[in-house]
C-alpha positions as CSV (number, residue, x, y, z in Angstrom):
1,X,66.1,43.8,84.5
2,X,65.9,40.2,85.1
3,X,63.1,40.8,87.7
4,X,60.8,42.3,85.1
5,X,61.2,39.4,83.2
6,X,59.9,36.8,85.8
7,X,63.7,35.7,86.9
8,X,65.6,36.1,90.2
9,X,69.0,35.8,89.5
10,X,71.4,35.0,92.4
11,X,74.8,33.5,90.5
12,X,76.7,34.8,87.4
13,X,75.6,31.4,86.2
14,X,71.5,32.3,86.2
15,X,72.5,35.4,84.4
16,X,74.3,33.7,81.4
17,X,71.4,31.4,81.4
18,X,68.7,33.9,80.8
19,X,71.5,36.2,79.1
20,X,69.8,35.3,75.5
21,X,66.1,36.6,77.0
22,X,67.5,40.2,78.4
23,X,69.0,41.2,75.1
24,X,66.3,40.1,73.2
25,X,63.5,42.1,75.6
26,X,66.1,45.0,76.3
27,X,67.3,45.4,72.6
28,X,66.7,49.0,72.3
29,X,68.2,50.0,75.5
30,X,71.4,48.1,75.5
31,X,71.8,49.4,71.9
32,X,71.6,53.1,73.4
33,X,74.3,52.2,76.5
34,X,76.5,50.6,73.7
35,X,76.1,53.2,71.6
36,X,77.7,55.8,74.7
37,X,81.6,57.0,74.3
38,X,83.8,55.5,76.8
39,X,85.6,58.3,77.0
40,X,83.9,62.0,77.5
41,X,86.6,64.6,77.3
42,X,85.7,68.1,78.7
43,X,87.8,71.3,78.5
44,X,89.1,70.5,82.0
45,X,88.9,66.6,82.5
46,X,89.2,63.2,80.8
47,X,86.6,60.7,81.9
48,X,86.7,56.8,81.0
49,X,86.1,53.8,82.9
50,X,87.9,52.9,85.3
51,X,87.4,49.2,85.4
52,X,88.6,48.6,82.2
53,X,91.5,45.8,82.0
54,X,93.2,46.6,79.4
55,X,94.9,49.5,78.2
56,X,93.6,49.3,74.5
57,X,90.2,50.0,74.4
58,X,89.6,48.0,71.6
59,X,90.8,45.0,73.3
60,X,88.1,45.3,76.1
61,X,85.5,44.4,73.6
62,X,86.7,40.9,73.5
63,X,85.7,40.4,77.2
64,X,82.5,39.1,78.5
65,X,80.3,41.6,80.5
66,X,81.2,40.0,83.7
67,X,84.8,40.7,83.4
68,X,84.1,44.1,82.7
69,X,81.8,45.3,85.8
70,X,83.2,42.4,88.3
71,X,87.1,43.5,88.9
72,X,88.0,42.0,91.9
73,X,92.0,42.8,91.5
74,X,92.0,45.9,90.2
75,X,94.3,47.2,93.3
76,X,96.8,44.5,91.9
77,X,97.2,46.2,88.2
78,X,99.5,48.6,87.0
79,X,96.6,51.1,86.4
80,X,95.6,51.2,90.1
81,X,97.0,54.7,90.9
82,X,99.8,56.0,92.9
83,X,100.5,54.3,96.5
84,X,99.1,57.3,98.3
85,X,95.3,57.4,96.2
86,X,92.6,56.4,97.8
87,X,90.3,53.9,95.8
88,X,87.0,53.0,97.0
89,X,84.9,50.7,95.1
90,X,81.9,48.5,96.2
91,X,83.8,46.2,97.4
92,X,85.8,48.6,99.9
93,X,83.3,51.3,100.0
94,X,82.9,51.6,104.1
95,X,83.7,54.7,105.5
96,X,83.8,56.8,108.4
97,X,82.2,60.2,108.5
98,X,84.7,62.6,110.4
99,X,83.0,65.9,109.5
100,X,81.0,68.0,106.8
101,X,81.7,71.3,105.6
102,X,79.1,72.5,103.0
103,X,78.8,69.9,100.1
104,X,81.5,68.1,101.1
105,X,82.5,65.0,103.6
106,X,85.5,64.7,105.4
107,X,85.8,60.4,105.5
108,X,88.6,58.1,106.7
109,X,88.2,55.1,104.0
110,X,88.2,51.9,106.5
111,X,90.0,49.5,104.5
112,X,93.2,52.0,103.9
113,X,93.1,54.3,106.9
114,X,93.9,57.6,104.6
115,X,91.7,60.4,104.8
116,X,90.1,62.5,102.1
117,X,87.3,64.8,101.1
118,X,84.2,63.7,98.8
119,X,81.5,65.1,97.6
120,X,78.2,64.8,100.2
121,X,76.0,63.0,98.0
122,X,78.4,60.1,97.7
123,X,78.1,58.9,101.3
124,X,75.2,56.9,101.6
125,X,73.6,55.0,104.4
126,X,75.4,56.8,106.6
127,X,78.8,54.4,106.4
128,X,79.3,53.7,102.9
129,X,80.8,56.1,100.2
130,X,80.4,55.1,96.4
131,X,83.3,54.6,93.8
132,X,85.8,57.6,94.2
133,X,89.9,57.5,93.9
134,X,91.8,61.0,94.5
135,X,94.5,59.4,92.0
136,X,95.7,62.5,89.7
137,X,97.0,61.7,86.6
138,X,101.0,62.7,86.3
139,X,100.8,65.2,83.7
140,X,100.6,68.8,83.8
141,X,99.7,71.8,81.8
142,X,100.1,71.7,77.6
143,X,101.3,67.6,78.0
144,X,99.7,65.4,75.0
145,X,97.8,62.7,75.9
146,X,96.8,60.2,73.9
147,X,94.6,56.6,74.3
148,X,95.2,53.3,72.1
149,X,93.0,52.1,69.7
């Protein structure tokens, strides 16, 4: 985005310098993305965000962008998941391919040594896998769930 308007960015601090220019020029498309649920909730699944940093959603809005997609400790919060997930994230996102079986990829995440299947199409340049976690929620069938407001 910051390209198209004549600006190489290499630091946070060239972003919140030109921040002013990008939501004037992208107006109409960072009102859509704001305008997006953070939660979807299907039959089957819940889906939110996983960086968020605090448990009220509410209270995410007082953050700054940058705390919201940068989230360098995650893995040292009480929402990082169970012991035994696996959590890859671009910042631990090398892998090792052990095998494929149809649309799926057998991996051993480097940076935790555990093993798990993902989806094909999240492996990419041949050693990398994007943002996955086979955390499962603790709940079972006909159990409420609810999030803060």
């Amino acid at each position: 985005m910051t390209l198209e308007l004549g600006h190489l960015c290499g630091s946070p601090e060239e972003v919140v310098k030109i921040k002013r220019d990008v939501i004037v020029h992208y107006d109409e498309e960072l009102s859509f993305l704001a305008s997006l649920p953070t939660v979807l909730e299907t039959p089957s699944f819940v889906f939110m965000y996983g960086g968020l940093r605090d448990r009220c959603i509410a209270d995410n809005r007082k953050r700054s962008v940058m705390e919201l997609t940068k989230y360098d400790r995650f893995m040292e919060t009480e929402q990082a998941g169970s012991a035994d997930s696996i959590n890859i994230n671009w910042a631990s996102c090398d892998v090792e391919v052990l095998h494929t079986e149809g649309s799926f990829t057998y991996i051993r995440h480097v940076a935790s040594g555990k093993k798990t299947w993902v989806p094909s199409h999240y492996i990419y340049d041949g050693c990398r896998c994007d943002d996955y976690t086979d955390y499962v929620l603790p709940v079972g069938p006909g159990d409420a769930l609810a999030l803060p407001l």
